[in-house]
C-alpha positions as CSV (number, residue, x, y, z in Angstrom):
1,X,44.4,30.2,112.6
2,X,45.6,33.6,110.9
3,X,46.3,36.2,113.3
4,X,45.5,39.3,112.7
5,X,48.8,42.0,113.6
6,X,48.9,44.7,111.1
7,X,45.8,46.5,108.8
8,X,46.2,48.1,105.5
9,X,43.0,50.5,104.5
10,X,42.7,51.0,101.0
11,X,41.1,54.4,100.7
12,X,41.6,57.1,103.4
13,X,37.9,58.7,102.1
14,X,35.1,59.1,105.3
15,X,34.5,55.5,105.7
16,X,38.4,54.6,105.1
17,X,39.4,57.1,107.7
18,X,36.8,55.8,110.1
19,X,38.1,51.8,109.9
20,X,41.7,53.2,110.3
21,X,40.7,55.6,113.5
22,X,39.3,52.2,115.1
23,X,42.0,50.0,113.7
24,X,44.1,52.1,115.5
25,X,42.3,52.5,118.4
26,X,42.3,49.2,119.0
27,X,46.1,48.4,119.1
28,X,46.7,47.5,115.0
29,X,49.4,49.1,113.4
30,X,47.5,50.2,110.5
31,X,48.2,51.6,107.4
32,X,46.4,54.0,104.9
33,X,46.9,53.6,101.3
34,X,46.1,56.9,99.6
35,X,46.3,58.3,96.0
36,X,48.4,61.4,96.9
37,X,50.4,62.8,99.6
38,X,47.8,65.5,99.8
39,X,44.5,63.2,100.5
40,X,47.2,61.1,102.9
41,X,47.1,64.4,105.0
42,X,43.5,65.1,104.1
43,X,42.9,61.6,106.3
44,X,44.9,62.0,108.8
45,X,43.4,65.6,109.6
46,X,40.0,63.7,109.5
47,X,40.9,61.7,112.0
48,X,42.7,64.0,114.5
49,X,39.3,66.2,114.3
50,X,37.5,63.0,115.1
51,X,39.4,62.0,117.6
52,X,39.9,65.8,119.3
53,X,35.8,65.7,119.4
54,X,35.9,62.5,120.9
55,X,38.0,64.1,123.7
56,X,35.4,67.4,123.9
57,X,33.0,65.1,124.6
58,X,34.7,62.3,127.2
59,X,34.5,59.7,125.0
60,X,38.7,59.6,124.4
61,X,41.1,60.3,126.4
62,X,44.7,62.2,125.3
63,X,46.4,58.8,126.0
64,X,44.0,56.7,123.8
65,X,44.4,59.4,121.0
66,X,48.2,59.3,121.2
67,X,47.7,55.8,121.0
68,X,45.7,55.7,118.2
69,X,47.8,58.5,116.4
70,X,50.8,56.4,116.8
71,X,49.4,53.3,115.1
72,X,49.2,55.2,112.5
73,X,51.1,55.3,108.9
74,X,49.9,56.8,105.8
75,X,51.3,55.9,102.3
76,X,50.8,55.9,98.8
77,X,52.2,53.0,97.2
78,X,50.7,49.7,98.0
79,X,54.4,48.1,98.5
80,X,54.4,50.2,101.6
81,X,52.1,48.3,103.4
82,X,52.7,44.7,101.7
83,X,53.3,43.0,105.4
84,X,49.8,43.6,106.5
85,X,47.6,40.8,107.4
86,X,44.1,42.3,106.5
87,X,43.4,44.6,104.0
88,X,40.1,46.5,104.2
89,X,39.4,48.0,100.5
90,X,37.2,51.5,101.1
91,X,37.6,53.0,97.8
92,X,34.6,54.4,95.1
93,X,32.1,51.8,94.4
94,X,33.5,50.9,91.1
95,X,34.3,47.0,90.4
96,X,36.8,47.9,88.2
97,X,38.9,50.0,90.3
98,X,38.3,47.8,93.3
99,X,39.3,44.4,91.3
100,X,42.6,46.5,89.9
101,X,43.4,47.2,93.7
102,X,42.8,43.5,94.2
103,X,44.9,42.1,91.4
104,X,47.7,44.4,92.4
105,X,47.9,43.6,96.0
106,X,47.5,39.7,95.2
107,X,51.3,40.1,93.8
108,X,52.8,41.6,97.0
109,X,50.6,40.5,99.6
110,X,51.7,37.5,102.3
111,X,50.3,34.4,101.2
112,X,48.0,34.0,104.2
113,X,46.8,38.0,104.2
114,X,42.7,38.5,104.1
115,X,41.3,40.5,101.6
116,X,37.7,42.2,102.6
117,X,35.8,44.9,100.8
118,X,33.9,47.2,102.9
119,X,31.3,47.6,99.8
120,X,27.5,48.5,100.5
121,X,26.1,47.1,97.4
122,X,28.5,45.1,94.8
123,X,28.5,41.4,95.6
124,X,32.0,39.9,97.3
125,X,32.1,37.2,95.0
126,X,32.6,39.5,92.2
127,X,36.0,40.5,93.2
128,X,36.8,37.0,94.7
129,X,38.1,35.6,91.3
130,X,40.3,39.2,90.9
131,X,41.7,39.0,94.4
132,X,43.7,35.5,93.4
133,X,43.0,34.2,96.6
134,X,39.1,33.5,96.6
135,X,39.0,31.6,100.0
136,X,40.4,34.1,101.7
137,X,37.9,37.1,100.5
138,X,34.9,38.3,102.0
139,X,33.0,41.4,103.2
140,X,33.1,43.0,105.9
141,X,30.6,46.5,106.2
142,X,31.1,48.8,108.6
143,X,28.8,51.6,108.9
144,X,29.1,55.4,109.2
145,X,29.9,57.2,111.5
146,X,32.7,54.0,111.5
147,X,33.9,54.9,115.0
148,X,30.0,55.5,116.5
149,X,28.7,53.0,114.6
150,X,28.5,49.5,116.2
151,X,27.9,47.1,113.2
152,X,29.6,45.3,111.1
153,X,28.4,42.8,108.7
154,X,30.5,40.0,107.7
155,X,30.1,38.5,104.1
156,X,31.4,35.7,103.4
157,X,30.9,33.9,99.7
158,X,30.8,30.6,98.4
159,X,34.6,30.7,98.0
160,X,35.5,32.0,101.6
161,X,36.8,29.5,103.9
162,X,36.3,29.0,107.5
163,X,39.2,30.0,108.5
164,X,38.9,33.4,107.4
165,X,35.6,33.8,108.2
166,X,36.3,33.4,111.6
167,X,39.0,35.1,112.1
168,X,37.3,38.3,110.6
169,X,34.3,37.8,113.1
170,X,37.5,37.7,115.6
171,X,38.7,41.0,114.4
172,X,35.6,42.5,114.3
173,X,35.3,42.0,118.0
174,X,38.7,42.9,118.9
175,X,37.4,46.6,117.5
176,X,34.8,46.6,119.8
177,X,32.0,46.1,117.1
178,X,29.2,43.3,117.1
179,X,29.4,41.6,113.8
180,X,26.1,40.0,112.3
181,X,26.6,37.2,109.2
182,X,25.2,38.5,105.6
183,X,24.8,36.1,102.6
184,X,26.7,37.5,99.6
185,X,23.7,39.6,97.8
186,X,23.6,43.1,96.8
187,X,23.4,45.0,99.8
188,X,23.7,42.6,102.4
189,X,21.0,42.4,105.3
190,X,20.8,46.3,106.5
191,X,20.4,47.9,102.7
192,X,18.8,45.3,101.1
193,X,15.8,46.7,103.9
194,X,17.0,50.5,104.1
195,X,17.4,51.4,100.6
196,X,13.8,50.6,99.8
197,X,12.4,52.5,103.0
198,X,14.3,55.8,101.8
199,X,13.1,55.4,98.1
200,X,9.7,55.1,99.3
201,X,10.2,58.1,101.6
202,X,10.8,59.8,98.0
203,X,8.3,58.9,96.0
204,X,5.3,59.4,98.9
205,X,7.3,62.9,98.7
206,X,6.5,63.2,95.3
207,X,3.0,61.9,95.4
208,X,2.1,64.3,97.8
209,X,1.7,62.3,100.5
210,X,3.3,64.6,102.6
211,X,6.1,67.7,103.2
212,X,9.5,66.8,104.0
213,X,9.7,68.0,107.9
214,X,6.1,65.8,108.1
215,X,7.4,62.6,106.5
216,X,10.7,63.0,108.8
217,X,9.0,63.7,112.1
218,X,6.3,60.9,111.4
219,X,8.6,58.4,111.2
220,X,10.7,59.8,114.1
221,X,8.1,59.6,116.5
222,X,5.6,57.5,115.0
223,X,7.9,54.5,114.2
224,X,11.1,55.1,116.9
225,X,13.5,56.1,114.2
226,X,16.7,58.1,115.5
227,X,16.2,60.8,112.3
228,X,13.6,61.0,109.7
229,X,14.5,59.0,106.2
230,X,15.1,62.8,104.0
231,X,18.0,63.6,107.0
232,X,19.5,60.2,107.0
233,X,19.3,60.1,102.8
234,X,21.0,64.1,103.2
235,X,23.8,62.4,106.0
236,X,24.2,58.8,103.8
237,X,25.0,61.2,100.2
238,X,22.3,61.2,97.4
239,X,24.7,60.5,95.1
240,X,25.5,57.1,97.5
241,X,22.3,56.2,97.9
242,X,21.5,56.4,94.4
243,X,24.5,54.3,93.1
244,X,23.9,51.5,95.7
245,X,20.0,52.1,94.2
246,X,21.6,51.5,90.3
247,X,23.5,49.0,91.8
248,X,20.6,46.6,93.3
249,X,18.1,47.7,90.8
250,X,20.4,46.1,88.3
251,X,21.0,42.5,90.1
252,X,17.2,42.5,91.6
253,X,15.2,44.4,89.1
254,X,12.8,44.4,91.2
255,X,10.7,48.4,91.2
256,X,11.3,48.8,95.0
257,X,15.1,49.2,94.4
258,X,14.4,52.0,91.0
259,X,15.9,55.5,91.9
260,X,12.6,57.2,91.8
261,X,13.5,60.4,89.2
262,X,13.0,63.5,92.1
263,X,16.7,61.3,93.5
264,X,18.2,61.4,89.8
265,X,17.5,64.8,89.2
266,X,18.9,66.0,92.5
267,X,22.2,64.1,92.3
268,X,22.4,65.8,88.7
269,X,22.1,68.8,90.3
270,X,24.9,68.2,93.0
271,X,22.7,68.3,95.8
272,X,24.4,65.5,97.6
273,X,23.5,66.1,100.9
274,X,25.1,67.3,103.9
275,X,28.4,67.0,102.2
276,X,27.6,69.6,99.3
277,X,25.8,72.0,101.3
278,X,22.2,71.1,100.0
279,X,19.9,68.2,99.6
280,X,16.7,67.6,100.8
281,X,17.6,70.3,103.7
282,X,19.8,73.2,102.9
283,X,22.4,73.5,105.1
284,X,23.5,76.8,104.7
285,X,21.7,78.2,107.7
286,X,21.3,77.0,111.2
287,X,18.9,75.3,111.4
288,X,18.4,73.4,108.2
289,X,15.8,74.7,106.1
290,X,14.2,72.1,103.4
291,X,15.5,72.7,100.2
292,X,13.4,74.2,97.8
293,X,12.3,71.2,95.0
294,X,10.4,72.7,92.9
295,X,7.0,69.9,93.9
């Protein structure tokens, strides 16, 4: 069976960043493949905060972060990073661009190197045929924050053999993270359920069913939810949850998975979220006020 020695992350964005800090952290050598030299610094800065909070708070220690630090390599040409054994693609959730980066690495990859695609919404199988190497693609979806975060699912497709299912599952562990098996559908097990709750959340919002603070704190201490569905849409983007939305609308069509309009017009607006500033909160005071949607 394929052992796992050296990672290559394809993307050094949040979620990129985040599978690289806990590659690392884990004893990989890892590699980030970035665009620029700039977003290769960008990354690594992302990381060293992370990691620098981790110690604030107890959680690392100065000789796990040197660790981790040192298992680290940032690049920005593929070639770089051609001995790897697993590549995890992080990149925009466009098929194109994520089948190009497939194609290209098929060429300089080892023979027996994984492929796995950390998408929340585009089937696995759609790259499989791109990758060149369809038994040894597959999924694997980690969540955000990536180093808090304790799931992973594991998509496999028709094409994916044993073999590299398992030893994905046995990576997946080595990280510390508990993976759970998804069949290859648009958005796997924990989106195909989530993305509908927080749609709904947005059109009771529009109905009038209730305010934004009410809708949070009833389903925060009436159903045992961590954070109400409007601060985990601002923390998850708008913009996100609206693609993966597109994205399953279009291979379901089933209404439960339609961006209701109120999400459309926001993301138009570039109110992403916590990440622009303003979304359903506003986040330019402490605390978050609710944003102002004109209901």
């Amino acid at each position: 069976m394929t052992k796992i020695r050296k990672v290559g992350v394809l993307g050094g964005g949040l979620m990129g960043s985040g599978i690289a800090q806990v590659s690392a952290a884990a004893g990989f050598p890892t590699t980030v493949r970035e665009v620029s030299r700039e977003l290769c610094d960008k990354s690594r800065q992302s990381i060293e905060k992370t990691l620098a909070k981790g110690i604030e708070r107890g959680k690392v220690t100065e000789k796990e972060r040197d660790a981790a630090l040192g298992n680290l390599t940032f690049a920005t040409d593929v070639r770089d990073f051609a001995d790897a054994d697993l590549f995890i693609e992080a990149v925009v959730e466009d098929l194109d661009v994520k089948n190009s980066l497939w194609s290209q690495l098929n060429g300089i990859a080892k023979p027996h190197a994984i492929f796995a695609s950390n998408t929340s919404s585009l089937t696995i199988v759609a790259m499989a045929a791109a990758s060149g190497r369809p038994d040894k693609m597959l999924g694997l979806h980690f969540f955000n924050p990536v180093p808090l975060m304790k799931l992973v699912e594991v998509v496999r497709t028709i094409t994916t053999s044993d073999q590299t299912e398992q030893t994905a599952i046995d990576f997946v562990r080595a990280l510390g993270k508990e993976p759970i098996r998804a069949k290859d559908t648009s958005g796997f097990i924990v989106n195909r359920l989530l993305i509908p709750y927080m749609l709904d959340a947005i059109r009771a919002l529009e109905a009038g069913v209730g305010t934004v603070e009410d809708i949070d704190k009833g389903m925060q201490l009436g159903a045992g939810y961590p954070m109400g569905p409007f601060v985990l849409l601002d923390f998850v983007g708008l913009d996100t949850s609206y693609k993966i939305a597109e994205i399953m609308f279009a291979e379901y069509r089933e209404p439960r998975f339609a961006p209701p309009p109120l999400l459309k017009r926001m993301v138009l607006a570039g109110m992403f979220g916590k990440k622009s500033g303003k979304g359903f909160y506003d986040y330019s005071s402490s605390p978050p006020r609710v944003s102002s949607l004109g209901l």
